[in-house]
Backbone as JSON, one array per atom type, in Angstrom:
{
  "sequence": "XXXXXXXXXXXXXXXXXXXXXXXXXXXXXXXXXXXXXXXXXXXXXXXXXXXXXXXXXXXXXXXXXXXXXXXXXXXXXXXXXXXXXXXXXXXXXXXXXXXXXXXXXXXXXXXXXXXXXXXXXXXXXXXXXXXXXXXXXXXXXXXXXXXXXX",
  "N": [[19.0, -3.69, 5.48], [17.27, -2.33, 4.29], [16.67, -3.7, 1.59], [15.99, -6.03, 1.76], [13.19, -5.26, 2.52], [12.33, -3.53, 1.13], [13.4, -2.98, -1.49], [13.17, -5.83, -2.55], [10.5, -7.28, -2.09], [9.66, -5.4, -3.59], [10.93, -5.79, -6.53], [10.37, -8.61, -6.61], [7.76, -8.68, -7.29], [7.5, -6.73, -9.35], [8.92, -8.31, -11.04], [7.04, -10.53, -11.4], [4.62, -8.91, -12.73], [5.84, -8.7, -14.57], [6.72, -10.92, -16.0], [4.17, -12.3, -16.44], [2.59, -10.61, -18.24], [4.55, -10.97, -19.92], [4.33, -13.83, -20.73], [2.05, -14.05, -21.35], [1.24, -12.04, -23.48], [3.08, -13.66, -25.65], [1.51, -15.89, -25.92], [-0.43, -15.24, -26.61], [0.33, -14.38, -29.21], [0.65, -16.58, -30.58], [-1.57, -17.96, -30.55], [-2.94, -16.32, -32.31], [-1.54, -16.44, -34.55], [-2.24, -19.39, -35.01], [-5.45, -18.73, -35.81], [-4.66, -17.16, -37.65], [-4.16, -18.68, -39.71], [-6.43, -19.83, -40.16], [-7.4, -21.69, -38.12], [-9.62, -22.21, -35.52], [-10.3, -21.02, -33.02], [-11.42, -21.67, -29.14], [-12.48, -19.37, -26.61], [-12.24, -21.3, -24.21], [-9.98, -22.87, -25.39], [-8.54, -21.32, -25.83], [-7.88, -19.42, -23.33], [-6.79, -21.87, -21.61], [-4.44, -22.67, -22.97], [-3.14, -20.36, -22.26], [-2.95, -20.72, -19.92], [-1.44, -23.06, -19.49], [1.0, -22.47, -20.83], [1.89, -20.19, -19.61], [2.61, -21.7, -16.94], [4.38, -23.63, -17.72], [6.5, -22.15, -18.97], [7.58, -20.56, -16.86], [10.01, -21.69, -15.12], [12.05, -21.84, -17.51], [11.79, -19.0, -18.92], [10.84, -17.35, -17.11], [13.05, -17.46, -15.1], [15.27, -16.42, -16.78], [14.31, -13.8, -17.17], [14.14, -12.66, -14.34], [16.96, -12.92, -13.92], [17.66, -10.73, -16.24], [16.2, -8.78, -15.73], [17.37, -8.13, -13.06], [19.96, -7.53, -13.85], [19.18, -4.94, -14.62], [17.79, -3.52, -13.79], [19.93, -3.31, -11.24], [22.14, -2.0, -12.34], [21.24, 0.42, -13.13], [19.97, 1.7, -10.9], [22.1, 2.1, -9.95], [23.18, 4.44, -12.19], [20.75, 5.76, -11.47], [21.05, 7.25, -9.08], [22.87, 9.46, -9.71], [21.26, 10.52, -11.47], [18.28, 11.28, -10.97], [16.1, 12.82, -11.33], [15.13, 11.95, -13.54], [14.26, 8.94, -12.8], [11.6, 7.4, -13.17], [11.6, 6.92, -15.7], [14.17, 6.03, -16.6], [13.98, 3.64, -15.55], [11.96, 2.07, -16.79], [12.95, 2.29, -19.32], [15.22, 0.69, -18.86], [13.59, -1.74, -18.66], [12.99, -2.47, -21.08], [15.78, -2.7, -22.27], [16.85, -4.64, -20.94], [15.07, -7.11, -21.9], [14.76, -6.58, -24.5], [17.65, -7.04, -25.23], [18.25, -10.1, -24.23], [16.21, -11.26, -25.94], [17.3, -10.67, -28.13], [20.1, -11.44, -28.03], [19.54, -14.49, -27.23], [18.61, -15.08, -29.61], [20.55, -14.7, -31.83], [22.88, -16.31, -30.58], [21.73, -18.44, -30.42], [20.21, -19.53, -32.65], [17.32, -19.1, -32.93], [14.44, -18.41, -32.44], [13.83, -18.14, -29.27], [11.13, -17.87, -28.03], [8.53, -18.47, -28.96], [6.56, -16.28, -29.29], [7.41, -14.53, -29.46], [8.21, -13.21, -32.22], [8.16, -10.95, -35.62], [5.48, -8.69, -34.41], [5.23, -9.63, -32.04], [7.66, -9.62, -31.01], [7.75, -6.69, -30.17], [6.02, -6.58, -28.03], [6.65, -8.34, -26.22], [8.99, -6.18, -25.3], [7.61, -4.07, -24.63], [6.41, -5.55, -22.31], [8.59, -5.82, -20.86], [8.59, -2.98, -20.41], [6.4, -2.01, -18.83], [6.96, -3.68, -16.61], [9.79, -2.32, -15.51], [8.47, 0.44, -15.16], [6.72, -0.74, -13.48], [8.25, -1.07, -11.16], [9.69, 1.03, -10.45], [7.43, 2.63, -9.47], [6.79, 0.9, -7.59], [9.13, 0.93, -5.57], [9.72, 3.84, -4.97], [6.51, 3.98, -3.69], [6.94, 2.4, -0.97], [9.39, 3.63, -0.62], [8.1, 6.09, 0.37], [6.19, 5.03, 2.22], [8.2, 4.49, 4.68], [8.86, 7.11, 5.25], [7.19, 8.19, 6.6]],
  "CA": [[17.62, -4.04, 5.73], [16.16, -2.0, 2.95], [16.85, -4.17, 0.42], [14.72, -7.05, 2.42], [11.85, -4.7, 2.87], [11.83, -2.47, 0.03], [13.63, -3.57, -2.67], [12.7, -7.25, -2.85], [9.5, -7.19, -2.29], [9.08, -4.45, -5.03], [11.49, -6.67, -7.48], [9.38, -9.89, -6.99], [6.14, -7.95, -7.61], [7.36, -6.23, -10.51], [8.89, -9.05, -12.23], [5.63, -11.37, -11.48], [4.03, -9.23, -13.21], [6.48, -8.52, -15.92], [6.49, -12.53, -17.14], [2.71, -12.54, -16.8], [2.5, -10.42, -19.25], [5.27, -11.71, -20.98], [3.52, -15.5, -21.34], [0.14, -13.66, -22.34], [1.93, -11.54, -25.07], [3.54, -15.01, -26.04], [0.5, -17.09, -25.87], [-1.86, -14.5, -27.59], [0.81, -14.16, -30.39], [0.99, -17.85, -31.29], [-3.01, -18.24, -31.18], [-3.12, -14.98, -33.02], [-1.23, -17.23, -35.58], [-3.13, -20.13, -35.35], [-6.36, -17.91, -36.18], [-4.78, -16.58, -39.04], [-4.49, -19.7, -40.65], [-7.95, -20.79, -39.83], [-7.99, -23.03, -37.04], [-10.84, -21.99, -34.83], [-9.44, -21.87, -31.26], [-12.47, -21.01, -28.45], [-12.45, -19.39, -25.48], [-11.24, -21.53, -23.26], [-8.55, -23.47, -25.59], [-7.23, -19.49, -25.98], [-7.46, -19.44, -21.72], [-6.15, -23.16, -20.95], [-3.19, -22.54, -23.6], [-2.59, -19.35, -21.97], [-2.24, -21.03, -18.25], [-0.03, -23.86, -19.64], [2.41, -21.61, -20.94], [2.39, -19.44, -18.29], [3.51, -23.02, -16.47], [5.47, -24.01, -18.88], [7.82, -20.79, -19.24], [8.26, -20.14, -15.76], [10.82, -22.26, -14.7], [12.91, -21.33, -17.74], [11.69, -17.68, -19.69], [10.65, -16.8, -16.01], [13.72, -17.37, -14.89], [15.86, -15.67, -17.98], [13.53, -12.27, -17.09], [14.4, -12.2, -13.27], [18.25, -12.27, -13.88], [17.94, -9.94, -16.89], [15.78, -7.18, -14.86], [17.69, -7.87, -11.87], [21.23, -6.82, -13.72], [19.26, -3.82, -15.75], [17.73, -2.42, -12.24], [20.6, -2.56, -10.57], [22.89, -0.58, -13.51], [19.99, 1.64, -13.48], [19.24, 1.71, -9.73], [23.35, 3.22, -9.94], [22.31, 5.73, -12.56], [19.38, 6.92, -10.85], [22.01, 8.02, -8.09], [23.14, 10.86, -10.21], [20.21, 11.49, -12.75], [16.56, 11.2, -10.03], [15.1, 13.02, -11.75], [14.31, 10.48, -14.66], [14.34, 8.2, -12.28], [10.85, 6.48, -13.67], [11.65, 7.19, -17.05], [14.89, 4.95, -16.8], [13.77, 2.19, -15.34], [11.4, 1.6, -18.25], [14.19, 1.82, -20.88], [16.13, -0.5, -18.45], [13.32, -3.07, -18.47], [12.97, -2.62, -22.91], [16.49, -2.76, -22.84], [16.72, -6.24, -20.8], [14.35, -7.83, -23.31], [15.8, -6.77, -26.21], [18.88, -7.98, -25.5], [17.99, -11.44, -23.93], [15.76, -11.88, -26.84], [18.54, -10.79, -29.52], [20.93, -12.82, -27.54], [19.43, -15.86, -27.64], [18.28, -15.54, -31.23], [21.98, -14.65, -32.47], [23.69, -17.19, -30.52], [21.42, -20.19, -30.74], [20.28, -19.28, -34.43], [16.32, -19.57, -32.82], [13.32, -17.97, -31.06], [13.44, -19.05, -28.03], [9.96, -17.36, -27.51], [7.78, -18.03, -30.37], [5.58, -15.24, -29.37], [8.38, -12.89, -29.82], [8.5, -12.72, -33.7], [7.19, -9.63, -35.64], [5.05, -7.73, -33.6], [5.29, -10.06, -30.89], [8.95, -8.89, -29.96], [7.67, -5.06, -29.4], [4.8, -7.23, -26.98], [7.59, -8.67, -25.14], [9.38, -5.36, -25.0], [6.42, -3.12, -23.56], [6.43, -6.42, -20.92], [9.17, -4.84, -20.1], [8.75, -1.32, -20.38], [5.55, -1.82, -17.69], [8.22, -4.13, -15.68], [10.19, -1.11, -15.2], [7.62, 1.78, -14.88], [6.09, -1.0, -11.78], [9.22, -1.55, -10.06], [10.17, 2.54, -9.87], [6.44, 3.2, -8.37], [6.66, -0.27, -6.26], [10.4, 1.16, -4.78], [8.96, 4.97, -4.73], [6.04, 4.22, -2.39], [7.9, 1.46, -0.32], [10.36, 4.75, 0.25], [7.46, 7.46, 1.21], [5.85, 4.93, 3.43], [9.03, 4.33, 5.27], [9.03, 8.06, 5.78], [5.87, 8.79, 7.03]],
  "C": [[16.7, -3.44, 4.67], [15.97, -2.59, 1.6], [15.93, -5.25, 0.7], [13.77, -6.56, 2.07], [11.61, -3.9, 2.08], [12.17, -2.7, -1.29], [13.29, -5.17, -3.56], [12.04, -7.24, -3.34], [9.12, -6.28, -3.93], [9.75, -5.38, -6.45], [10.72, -7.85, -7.74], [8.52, -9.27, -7.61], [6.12, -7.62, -9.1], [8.02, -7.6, -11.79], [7.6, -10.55, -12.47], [5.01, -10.52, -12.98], [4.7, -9.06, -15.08], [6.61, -9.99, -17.02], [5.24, -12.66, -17.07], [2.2, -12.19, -17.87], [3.39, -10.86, -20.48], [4.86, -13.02, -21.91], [2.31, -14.8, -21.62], [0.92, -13.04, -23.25], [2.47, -13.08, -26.02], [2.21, -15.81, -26.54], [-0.73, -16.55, -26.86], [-1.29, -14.0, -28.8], [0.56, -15.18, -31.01], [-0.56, -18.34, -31.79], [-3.51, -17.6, -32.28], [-2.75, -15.79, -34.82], [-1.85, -18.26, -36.42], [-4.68, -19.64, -36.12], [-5.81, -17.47, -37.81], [-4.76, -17.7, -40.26], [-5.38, -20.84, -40.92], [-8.59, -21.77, -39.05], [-8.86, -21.77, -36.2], [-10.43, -22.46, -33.39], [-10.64, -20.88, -29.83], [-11.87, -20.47, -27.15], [-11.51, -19.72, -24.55], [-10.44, -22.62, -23.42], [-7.98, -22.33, -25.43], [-6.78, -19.8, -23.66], [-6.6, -20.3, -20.98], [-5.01, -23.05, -21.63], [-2.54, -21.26, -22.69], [-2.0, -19.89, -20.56], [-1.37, -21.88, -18.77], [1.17, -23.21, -20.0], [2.57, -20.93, -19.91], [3.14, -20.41, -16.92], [4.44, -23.06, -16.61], [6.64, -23.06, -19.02], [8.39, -20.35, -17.96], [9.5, -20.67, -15.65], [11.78, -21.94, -15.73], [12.87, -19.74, -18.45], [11.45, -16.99, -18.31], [12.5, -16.31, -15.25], [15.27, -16.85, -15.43], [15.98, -13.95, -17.14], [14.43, -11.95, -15.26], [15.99, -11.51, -13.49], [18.47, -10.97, -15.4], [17.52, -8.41, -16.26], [16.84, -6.77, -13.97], [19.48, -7.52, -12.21], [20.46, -5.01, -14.06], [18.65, -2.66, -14.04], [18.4, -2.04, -11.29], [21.65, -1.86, -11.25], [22.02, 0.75, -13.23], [19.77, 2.46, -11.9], [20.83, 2.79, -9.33], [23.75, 4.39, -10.47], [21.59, 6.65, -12.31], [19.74, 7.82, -9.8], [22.37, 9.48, -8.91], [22.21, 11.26, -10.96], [18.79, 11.17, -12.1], [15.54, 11.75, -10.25], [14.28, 12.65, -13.18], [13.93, 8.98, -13.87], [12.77, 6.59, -12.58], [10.79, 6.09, -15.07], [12.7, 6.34, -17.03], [14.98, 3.84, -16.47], [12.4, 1.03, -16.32], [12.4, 1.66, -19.06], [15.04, 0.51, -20.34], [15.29, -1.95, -18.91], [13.05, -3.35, -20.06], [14.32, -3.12, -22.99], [16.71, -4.04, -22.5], [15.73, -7.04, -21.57], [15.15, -7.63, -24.29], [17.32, -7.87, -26.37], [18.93, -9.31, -24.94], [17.05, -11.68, -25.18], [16.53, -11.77, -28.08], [19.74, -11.94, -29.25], [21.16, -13.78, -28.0], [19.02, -15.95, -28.92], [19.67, -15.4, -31.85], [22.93, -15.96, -32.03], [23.4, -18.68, -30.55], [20.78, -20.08, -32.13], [18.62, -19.54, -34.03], [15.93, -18.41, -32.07], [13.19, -18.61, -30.12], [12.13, -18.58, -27.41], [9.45, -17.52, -28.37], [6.92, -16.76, -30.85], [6.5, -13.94, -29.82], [9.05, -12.27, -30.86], [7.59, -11.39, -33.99], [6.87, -8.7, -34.56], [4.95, -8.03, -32.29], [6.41, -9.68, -29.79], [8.53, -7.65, -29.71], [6.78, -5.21, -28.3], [5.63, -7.11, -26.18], [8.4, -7.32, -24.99], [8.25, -4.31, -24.34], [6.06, -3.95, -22.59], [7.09, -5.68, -19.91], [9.35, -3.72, -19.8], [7.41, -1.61, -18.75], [6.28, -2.51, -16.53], [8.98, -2.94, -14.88], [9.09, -0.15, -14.0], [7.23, 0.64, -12.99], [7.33, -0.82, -10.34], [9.56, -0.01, -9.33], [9.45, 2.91, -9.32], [6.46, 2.59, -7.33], [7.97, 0.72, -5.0], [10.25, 2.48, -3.99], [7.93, 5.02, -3.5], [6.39, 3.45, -0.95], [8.82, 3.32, 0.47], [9.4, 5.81, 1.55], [6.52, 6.9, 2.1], [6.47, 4.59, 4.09], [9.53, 5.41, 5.56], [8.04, 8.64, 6.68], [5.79, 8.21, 8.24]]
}
């Protein structure tokens, strides 16, 4: 039952908001682009591009992120058994290290970005997605525990 009521919940939550930021790092790299080569993009083409991708990516970059967190938190979640007292500190490297390697992955084995936003400086974007991915899920699981003690 704790996995219903404490772990879920905290897993959805944290990877919501871990692709939210993921498609805004994405979406504010590629405009970032556009800008540099002089197109003139306002307001709210930057805002309306930003919700279509955030559309647009769910169903498959959304769905990439869940099963990549959801092996690296539970490796990690078996780790944290013997080492608790890093216990917030490794579930941020877990959620850098699931990026990295779903975005090296797929660039090594399909010869592409499958994220455009995630060139240059855009891949360390998408990796601090996941580093705050992490850090949410260990406070989400954390108070989930100490109000199930109280």
């Amino acid at each position: 039952m704790s996995f219903l009521t404490r772990i879920l919940p905290s897993f959805l939550v944290s990877w919501l908001l871990t692709f939210t930021l993921a498609s805004l790092f994405h979406s504010q790299y590629v405009v970032n682009q556009l800008v540099n080569v002089g197109v003139v993009v306002g307001f709210s083409d930057r805002a309306s591009l930003t919700l279509d991708d955030w559309l647009g990516l769910l169903p498959t970059y959304g769905a990439i992120i869940v099963v990549a967190l959801a092996i690296a938190f539970f490796v990690t979640a078996k780790l944290n058994k013997k080492v608790q007292k890093y216990s917030t500190q490794l579930f941020v490297i877990a959620g850098i290290v699931a990026f990295a390697i779903v975005l090296i992955a797929i660039e090594s084995i399909m010869n592409i970005h499958i994220i455009a936003g995630a060139r240059g400086w855009g891949f360390y974007a998408q990796l601090l997605a996941g580093a705050v991915g992490g850090f949410a899920f260990s406070q989400l699981v954390k108070a989930t525990k100490t109000q199930k003690s109280c």
